[in-house]
N, CA, C and O of each residue as an XYZ file, in Angstrom:
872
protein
N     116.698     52.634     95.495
C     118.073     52.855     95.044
C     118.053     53.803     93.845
O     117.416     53.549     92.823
N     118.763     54.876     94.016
C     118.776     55.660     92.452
C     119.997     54.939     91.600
O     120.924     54.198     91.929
N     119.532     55.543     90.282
C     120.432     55.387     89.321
C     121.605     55.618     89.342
O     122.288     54.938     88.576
N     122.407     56.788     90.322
C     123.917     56.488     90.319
C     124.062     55.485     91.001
O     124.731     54.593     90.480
N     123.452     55.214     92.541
C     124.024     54.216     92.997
C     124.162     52.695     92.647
O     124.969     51.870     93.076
N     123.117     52.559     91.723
C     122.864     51.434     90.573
C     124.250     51.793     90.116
O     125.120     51.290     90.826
N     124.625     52.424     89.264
C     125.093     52.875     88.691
C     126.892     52.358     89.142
O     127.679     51.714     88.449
N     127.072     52.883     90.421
C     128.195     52.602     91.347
C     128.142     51.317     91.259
O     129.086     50.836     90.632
N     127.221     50.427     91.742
C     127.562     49.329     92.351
C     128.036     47.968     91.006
O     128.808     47.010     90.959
N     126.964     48.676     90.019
C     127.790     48.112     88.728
C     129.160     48.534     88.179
O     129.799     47.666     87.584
N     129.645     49.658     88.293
C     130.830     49.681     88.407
C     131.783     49.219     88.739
O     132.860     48.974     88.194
N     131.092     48.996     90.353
C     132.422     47.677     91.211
C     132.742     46.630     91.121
O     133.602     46.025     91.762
N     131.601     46.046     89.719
C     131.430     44.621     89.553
C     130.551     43.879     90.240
O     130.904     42.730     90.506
N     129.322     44.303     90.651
C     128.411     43.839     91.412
C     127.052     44.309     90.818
O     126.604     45.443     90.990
N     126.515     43.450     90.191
C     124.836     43.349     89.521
C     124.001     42.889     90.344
O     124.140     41.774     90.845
N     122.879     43.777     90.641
C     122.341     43.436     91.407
C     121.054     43.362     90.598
O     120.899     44.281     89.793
N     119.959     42.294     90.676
C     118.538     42.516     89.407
C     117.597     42.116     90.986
O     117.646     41.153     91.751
N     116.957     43.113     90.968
C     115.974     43.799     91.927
C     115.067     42.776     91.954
O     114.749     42.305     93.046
N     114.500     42.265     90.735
C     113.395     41.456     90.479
C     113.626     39.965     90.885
O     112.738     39.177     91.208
N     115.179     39.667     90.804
C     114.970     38.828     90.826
C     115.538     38.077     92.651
O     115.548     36.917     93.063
N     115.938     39.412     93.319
C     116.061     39.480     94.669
C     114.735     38.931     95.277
O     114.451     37.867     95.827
N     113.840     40.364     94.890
C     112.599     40.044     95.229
C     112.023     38.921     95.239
O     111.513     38.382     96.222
N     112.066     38.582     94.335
C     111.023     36.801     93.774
C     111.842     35.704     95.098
O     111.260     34.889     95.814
N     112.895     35.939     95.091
C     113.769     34.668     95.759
C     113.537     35.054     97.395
O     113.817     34.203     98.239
N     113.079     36.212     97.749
C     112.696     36.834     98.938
C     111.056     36.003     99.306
O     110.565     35.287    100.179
N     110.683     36.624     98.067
C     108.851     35.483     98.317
C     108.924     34.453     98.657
O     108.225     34.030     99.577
N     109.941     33.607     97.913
C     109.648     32.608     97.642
C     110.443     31.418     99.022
O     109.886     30.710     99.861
N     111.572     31.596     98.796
C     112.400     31.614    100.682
C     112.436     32.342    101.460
O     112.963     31.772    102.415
N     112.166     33.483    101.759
C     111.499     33.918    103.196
C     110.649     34.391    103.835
O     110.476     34.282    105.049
N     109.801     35.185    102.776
C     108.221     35.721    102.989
C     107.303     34.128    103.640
O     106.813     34.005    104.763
N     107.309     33.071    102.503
C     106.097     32.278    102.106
C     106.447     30.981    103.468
O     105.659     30.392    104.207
N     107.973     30.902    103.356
C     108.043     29.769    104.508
C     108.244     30.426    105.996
O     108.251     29.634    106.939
N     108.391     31.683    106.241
C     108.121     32.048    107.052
C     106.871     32.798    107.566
O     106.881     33.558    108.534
N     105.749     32.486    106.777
C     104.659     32.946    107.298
C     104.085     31.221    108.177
O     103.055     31.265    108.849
N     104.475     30.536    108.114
C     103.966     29.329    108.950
C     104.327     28.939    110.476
O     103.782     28.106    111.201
N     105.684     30.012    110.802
C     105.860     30.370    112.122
C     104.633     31.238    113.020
O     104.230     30.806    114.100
N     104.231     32.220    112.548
C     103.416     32.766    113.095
C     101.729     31.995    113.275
O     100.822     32.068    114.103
N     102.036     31.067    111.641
C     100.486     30.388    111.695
C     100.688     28.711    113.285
O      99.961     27.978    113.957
N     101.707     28.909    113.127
C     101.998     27.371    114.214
C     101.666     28.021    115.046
O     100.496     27.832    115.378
N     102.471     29.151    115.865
C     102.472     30.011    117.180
C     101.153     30.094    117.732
O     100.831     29.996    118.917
N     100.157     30.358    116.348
C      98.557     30.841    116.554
C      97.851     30.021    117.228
O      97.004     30.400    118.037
N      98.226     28.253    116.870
C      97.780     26.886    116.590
C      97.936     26.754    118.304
O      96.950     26.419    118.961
N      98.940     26.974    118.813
C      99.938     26.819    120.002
C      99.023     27.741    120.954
O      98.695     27.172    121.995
N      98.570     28.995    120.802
C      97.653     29.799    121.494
C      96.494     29.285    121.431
O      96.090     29.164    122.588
N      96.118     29.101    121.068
C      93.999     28.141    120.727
C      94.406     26.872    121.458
O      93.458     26.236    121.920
N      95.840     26.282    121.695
C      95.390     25.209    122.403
C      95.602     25.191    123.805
O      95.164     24.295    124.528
N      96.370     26.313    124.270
C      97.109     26.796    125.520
C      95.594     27.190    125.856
O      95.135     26.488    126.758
N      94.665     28.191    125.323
C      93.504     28.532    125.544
C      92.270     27.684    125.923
O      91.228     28.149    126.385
N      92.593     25.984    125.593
C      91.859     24.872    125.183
C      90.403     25.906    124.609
O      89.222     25.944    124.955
N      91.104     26.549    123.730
C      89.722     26.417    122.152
C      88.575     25.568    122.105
O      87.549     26.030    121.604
N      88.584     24.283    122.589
C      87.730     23.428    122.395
C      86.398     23.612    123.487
O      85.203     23.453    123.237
N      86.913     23.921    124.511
C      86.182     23.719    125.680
C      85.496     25.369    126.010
O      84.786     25.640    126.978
N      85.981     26.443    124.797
C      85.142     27.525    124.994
C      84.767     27.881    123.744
O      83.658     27.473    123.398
N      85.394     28.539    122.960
C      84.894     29.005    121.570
C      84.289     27.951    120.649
O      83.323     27.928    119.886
N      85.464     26.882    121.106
C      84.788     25.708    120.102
C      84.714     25.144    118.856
O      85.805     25.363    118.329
N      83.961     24.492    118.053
C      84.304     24.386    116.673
C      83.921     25.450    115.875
O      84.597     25.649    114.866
N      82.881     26.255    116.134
C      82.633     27.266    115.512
C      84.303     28.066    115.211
O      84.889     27.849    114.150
N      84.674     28.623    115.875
C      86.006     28.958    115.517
C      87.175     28.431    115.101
O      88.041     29.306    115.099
N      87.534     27.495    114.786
C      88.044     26.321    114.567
C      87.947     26.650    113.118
O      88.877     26.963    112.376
N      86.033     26.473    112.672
C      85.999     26.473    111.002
C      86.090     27.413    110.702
O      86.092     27.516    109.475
N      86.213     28.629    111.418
C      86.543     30.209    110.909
C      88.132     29.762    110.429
O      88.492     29.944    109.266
N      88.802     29.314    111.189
C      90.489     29.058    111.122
C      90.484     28.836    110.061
O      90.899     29.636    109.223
N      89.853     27.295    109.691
C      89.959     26.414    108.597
C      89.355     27.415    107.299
O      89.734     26.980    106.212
N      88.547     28.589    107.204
C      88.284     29.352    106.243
C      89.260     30.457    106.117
O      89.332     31.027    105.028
N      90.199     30.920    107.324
C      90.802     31.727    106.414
C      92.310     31.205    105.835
O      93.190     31.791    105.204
N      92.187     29.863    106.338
C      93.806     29.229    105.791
C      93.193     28.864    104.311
O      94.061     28.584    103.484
N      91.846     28.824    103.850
C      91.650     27.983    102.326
C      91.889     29.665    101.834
O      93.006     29.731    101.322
N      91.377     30.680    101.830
C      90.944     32.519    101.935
C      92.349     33.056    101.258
O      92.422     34.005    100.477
N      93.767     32.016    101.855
C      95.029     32.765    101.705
C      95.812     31.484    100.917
O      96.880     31.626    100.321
N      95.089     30.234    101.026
C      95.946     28.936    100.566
C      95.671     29.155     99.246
O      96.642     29.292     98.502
N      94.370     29.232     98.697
C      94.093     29.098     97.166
C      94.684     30.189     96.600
O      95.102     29.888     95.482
N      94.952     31.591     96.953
C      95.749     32.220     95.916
C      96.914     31.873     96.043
O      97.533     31.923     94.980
N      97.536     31.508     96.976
C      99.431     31.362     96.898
C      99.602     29.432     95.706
O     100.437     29.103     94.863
N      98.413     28.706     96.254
C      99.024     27.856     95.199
C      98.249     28.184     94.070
O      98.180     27.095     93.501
N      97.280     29.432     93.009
C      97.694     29.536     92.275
C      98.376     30.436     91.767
O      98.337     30.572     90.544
N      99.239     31.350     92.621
C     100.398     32.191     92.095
C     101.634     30.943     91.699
O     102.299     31.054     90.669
N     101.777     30.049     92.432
C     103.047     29.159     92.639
C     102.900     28.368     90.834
O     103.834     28.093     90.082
N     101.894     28.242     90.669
C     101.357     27.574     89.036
C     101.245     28.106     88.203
O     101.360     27.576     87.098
N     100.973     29.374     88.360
C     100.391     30.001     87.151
C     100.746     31.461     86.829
O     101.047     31.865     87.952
N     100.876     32.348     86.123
C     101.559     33.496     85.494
C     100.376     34.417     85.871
O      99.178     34.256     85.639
N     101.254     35.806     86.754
C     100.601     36.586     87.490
C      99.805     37.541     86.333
O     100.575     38.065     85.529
N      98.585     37.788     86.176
C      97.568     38.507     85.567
C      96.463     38.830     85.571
O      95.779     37.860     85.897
N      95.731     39.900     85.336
C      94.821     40.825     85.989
C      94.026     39.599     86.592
O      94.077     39.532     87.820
N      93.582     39.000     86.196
C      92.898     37.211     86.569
C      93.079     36.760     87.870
O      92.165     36.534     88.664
N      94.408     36.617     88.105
C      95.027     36.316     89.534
C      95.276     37.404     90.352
O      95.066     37.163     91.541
N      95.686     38.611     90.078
C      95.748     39.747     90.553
C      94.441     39.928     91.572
O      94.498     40.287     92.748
N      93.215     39.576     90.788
C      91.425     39.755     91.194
C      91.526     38.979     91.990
O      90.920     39.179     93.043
N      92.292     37.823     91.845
C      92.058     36.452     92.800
C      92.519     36.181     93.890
O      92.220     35.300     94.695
N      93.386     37.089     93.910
C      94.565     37.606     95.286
C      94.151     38.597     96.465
O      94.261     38.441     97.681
N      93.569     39.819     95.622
C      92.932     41.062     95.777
C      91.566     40.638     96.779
O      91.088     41.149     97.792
N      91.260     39.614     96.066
C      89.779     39.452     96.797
C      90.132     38.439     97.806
O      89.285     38.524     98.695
N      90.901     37.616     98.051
C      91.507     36.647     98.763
C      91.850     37.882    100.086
O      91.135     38.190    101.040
N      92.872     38.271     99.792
C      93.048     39.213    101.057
C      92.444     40.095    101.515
O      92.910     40.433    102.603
N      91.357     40.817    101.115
C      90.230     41.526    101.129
C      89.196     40.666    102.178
O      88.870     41.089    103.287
N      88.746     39.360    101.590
C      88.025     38.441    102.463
C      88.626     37.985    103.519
O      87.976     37.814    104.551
N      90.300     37.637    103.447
C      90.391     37.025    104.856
C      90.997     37.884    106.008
O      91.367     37.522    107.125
N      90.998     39.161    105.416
C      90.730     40.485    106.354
C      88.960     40.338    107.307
O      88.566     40.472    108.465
N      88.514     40.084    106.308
C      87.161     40.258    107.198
C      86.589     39.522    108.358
O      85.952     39.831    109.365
N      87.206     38.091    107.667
C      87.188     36.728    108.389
C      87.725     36.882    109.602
O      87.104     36.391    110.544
N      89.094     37.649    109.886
C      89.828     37.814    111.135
C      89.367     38.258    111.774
O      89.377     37.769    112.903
N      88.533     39.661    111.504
C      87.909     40.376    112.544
C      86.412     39.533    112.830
O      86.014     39.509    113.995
N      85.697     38.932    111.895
C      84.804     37.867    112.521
C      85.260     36.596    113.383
O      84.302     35.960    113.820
N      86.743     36.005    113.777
C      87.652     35.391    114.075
C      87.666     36.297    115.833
O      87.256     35.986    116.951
N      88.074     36.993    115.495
C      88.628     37.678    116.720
C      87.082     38.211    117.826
O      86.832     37.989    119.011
N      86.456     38.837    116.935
C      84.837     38.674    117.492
C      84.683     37.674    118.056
O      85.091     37.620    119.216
N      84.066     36.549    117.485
C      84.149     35.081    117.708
C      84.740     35.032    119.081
O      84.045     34.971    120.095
N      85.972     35.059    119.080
C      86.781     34.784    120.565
C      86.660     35.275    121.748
O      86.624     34.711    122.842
N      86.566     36.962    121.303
C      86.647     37.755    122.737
C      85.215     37.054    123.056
O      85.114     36.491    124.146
N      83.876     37.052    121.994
C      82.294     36.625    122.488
C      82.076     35.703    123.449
O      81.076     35.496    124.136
N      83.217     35.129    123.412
C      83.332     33.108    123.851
C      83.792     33.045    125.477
O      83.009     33.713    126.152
N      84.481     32.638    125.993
C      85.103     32.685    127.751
C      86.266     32.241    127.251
O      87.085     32.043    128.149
N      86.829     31.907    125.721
C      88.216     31.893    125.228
C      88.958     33.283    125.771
O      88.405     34.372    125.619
N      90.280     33.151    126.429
C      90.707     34.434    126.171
C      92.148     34.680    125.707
O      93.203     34.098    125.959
N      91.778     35.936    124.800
C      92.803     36.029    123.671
C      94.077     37.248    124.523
O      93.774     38.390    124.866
N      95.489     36.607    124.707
C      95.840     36.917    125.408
C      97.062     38.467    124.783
O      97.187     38.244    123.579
N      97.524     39.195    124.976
C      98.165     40.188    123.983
C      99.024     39.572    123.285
O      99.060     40.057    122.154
N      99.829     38.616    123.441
C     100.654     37.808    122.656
C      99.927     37.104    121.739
O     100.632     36.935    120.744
N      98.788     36.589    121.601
C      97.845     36.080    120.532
C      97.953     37.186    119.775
O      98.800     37.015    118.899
N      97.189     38.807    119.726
C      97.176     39.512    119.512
C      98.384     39.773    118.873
O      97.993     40.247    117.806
N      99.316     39.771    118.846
C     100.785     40.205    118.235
C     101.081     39.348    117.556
O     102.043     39.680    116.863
N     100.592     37.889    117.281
C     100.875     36.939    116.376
C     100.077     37.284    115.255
O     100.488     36.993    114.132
N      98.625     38.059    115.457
C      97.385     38.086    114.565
C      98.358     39.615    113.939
O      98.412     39.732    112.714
N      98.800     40.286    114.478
C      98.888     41.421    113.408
C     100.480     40.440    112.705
O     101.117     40.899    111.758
N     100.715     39.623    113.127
C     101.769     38.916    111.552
C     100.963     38.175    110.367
O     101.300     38.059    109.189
N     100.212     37.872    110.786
C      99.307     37.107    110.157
C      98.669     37.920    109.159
O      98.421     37.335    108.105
N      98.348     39.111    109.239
C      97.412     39.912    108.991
C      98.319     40.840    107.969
O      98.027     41.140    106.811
N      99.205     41.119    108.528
C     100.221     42.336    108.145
C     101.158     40.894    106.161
O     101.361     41.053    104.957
N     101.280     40.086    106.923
C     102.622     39.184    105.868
C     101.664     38.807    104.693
O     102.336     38.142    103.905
N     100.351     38.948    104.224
C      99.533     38.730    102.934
C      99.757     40.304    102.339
O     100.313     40.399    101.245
N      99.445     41.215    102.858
C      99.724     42.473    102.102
C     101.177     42.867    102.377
O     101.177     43.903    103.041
N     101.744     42.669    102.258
C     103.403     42.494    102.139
C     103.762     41.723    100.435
O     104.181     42.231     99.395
N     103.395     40.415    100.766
C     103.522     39.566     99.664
C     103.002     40.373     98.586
O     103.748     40.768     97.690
N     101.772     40.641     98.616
C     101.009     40.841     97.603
C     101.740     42.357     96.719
O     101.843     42.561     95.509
N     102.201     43.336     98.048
C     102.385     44.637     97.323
C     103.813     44.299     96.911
O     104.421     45.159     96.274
N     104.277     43.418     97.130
C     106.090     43.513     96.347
C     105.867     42.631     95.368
O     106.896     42.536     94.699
N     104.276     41.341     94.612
C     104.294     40.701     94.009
C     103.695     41.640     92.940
O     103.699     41.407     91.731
N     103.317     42.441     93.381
C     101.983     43.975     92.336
C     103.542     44.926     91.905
O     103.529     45.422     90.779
N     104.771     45.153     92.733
C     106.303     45.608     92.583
C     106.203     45.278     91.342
O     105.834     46.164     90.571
N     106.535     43.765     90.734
C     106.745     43.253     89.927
C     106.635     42.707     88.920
O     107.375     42.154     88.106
N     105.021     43.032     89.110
C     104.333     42.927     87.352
C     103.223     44.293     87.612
O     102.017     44.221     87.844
N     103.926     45.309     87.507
C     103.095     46.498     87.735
C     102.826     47.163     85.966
O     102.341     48.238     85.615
N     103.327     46.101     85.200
C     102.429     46.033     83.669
C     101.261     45.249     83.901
O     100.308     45.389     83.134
N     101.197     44.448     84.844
C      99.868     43.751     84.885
C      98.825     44.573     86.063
O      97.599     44.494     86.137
N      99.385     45.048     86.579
C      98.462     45.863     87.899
C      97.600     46.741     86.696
O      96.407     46.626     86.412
N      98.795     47.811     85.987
C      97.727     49.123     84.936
C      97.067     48.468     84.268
O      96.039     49.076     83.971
N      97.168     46.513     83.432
C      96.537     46.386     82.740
C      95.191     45.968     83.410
O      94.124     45.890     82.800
N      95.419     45.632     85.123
C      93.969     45.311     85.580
C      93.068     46.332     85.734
O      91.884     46.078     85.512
N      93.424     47.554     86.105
C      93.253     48.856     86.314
C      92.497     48.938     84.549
O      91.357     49.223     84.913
N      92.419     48.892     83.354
C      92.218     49.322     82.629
C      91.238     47.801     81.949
O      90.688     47.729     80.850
N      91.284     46.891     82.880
C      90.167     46.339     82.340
C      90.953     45.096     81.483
O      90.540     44.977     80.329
N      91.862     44.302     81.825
C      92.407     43.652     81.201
C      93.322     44.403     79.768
O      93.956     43.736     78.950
N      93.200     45.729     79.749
C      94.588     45.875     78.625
C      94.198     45.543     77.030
O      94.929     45.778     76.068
N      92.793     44.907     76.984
C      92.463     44.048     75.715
C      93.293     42.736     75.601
O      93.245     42.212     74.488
N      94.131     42.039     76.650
C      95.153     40.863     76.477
C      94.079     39.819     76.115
O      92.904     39.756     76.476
N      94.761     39.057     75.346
C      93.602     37.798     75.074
C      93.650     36.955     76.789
O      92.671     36.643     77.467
N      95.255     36.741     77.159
C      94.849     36.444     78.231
C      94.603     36.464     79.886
O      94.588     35.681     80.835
N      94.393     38.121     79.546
C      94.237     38.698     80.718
C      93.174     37.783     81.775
O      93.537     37.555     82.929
N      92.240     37.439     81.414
C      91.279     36.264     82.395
C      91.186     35.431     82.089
O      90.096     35.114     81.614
N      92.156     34.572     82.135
C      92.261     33.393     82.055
C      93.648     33.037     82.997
O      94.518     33.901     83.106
N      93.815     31.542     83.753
C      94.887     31.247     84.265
C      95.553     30.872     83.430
O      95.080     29.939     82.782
N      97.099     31.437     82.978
C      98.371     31.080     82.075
C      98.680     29.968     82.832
O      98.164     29.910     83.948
N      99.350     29.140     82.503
C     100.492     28.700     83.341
C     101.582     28.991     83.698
O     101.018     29.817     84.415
N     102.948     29.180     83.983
C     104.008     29.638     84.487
C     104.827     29.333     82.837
O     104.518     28.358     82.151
N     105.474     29.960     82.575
C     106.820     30.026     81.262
C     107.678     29.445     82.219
O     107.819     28.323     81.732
N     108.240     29.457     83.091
C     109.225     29.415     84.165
C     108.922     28.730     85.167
O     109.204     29.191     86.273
N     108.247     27.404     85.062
C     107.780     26.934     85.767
C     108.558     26.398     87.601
O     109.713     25.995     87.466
N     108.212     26.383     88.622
C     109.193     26.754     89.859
C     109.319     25.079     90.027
O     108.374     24.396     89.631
N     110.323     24.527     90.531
C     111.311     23.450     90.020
C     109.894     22.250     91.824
O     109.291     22.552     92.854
N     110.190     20.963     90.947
C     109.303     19.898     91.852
C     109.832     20.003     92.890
O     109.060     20.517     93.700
N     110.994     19.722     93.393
C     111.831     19.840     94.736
C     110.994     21.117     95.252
O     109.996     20.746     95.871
N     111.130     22.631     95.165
C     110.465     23.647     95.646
C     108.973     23.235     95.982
O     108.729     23.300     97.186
N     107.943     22.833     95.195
C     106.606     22.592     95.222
C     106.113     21.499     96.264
O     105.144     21.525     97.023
N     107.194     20.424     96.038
C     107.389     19.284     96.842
C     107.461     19.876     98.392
O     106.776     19.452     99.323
N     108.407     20.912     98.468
C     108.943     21.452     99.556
C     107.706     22.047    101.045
O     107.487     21.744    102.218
N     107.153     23.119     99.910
C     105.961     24.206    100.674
C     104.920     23.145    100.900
O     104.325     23.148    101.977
N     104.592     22.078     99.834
C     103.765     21.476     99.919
C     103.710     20.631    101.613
O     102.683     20.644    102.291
N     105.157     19.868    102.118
C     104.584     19.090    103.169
C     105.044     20.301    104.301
O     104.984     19.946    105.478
N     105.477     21.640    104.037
C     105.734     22.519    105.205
C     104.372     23.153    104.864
O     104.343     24.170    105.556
N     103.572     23.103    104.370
C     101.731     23.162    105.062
C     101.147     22.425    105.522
O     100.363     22.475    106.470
N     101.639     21.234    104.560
C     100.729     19.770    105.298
C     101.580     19.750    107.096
O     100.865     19.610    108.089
N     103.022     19.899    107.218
C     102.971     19.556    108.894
C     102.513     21.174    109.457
O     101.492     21.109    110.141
N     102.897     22.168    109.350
C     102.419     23.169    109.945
C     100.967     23.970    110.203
O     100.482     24.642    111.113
N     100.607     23.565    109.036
C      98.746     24.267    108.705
C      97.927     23.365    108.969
O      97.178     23.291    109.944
N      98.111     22.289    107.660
C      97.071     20.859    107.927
C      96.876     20.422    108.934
O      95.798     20.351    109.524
N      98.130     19.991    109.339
C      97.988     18.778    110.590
C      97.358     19.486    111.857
O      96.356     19.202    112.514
N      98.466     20.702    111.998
C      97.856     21.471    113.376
C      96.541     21.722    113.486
O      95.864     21.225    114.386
N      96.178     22.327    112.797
C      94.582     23.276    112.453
C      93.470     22.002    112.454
O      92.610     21.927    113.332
N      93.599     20.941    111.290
C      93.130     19.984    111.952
C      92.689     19.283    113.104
O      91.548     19.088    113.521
N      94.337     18.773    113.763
C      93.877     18.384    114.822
C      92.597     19.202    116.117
O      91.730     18.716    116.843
N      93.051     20.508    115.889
C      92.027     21.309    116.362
C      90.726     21.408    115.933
O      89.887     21.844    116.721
N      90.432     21.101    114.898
C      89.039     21.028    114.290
C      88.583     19.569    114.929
O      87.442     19.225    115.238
N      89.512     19.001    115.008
C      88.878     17.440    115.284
C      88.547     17.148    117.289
O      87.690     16.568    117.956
N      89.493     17.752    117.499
C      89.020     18.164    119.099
C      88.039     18.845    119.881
O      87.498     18.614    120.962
N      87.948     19.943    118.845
C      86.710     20.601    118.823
C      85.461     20.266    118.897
O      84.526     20.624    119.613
N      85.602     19.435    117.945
C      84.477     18.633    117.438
C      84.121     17.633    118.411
O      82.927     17.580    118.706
N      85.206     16.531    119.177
C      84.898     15.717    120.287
C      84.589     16.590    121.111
O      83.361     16.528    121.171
N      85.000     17.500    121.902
C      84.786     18.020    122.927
C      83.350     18.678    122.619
O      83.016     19.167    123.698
N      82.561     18.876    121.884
C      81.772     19.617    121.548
C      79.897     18.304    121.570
O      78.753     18.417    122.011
N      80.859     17.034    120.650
C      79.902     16.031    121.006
C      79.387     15.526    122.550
O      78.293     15.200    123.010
N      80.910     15.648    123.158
C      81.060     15.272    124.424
C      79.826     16.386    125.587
O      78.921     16.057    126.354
N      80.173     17.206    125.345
C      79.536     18.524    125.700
C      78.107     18.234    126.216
O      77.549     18.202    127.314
N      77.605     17.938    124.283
C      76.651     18.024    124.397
C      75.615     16.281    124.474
O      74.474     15.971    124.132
N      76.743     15.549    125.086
C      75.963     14.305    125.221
C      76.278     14.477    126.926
O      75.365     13.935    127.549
N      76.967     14.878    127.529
C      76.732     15.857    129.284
C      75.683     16.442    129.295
O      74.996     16.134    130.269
N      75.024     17.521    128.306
C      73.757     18.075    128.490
C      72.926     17.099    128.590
O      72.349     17.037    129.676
N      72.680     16.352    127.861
C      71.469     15.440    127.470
C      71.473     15.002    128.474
O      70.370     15.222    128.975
N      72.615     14.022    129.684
C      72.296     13.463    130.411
C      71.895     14.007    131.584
O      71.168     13.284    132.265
N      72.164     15.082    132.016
C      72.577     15.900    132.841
C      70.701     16.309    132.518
O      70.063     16.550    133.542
N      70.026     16.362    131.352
C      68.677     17.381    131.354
C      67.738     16.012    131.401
O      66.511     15.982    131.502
N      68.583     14.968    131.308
C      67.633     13.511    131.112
C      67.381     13.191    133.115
O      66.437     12.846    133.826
N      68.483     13.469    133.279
C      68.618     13.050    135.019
C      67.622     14.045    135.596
O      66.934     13.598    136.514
N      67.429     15.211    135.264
C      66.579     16.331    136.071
C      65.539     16.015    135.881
O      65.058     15.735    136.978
N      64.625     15.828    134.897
C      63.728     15.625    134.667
C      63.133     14.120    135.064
O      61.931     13.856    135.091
N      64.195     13.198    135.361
C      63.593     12.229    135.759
C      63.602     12.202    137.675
O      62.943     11.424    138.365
N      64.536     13.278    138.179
C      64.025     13.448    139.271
C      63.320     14.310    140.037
O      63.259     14.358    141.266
N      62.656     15.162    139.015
C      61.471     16.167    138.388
C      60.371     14.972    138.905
O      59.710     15.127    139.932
N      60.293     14.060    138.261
C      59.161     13.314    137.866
C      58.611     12.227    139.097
O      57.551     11.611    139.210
N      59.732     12.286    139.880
C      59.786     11.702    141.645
C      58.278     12.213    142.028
O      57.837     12.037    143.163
C-alpha cells in the first residue's frame, strides 16, 4: 500500500495498523489452519495403510518433523521474537525441509504409494512454515538486521525474553488441544499401529522361518 493510499483511507475514517492485521492473521488463520493440511496428510498414510508398507520407520520421520516445526511455534507463542528465536525458527525450517524430502524418499523407497493428492497436501505443508516465518521476519525486521549483524550488541539478543504482551490463556488453551486432537492423537495413533503391525510382521517371519526349517529337518 503506498502512502497516499494510507493516506486516503485515513481520511475516510478508517485506520488500518498493518502489524497488527498481520499478527491476528498468524495467529487465527495461518497457525490453525495449518492442521487441515497436517490431518488430510494423517488421512493419506492411512488410506495407504502406512503400516503394512513403509512402516514405523516413517511414522518417526512424521513424528520428527511435527517436534522440527512444534518447538519453534510454541516458543514464538511465549516468548519475544529475537535474533535467538529468529536462529531457532531459521534452523527449524531449514531442518524440516530436509526431513520431508528424506520423508518422501522414505515412501516412494517403500510399496507405500504416494498418490498426487498426497503430493499437493505436502507442498501446503511445506510452503505454510515459510509463509509464517517471512511475514513474522515483516514484523520485527529490527530484529532480522540485528541478527544479520550479530545480535546488534543487545544484552538480550540470545537469550529467550518472554512476551511484554503476553497472548491471553483462553488462546494458548485453544492451539494447545487443536494439536493435541489434530497432530498428537492422529500421528500417534499411527506410530502405534505401525509399531503393532510391524511386531506382528515380524513374529509371521519367525514363525513362518521356524516352520521351514523344521520341515527342512524332515
Amino acid at each position: 500500500m503506498s502512502r497516499d493510499q494510507a493516506a486516503e483511507i485515513s481520511a475516510a475514517g478508517v485506520k488500518v495498523d498493518v502489524g497488527d492485521v498481520t499478527t491476528r492473521y498468524l495467529l487465527y488463520g495461518l497457525l490453525p489452519g495449518w492442521f487441515v493440511p497436517g490431518l488430510a496428510d494423517w488421512v493419506m498414510h492411512r488410506r495407504s495403510r502406512i503400516e503394512d508398507t513403509a512402516g514405523t520407520k516413517e511414522s518417526l520421520i512424521h513424528s520428527l518433523m511435527m517436534a522440527e516445526v512444534g518447538i519453534p511455534i510454541a516458543l514464538t507463542l511465549r516468548y519475544e521474537v529475537n535474533p535467538l528465536l529468529l536462529t531457532v525458527q531459521l534452523g527449524g525450517a531449514a531442518v524440516h525441509e530436509a526431513t520431508a524430502l528424506w520423508d518422501v524418499r522414505t515412501a516412494v523407497k517403500s510399496d507405500r504409494e504416494v498418490t498426487p493428492l498426497e503430493q499437493h497436501i505436502h507442498s501446503f505443508l511445506e510452503s505454510l512454515p515459510y509463509g509464517a516465518l517471512s511475514a513474522l521476519m515483516c514484523l520485527h525486521a529490527d530484529q532480522v538486521k540485528a541478527l544479520l549483524r550479530g545480535g546488534g550488541g543487545r544484552a538480550d539478543a540470545w537469550r529467550l525474553v518472554p512476551r511484554r504482551r503476553p497472548l491471553s490463556r483462553g488462546y494458548l488453551a485453544g492451539i494447545a488441544a487443536a494439536i493435541g486432537t489434530c497432530v498428537v492423537l492422529p500421528y500417534g495413533e499411527e506410530l502405534v499401529r505401525c509399531v503393532r503391525a510391524g511386531r506382528r510382521n515380524k513374529k509371521r517371519a519367525t514363525t513362518d522361518e521356524a516352520n521351514w526349517r523344521a520341515g527342512k529337518g524332515r
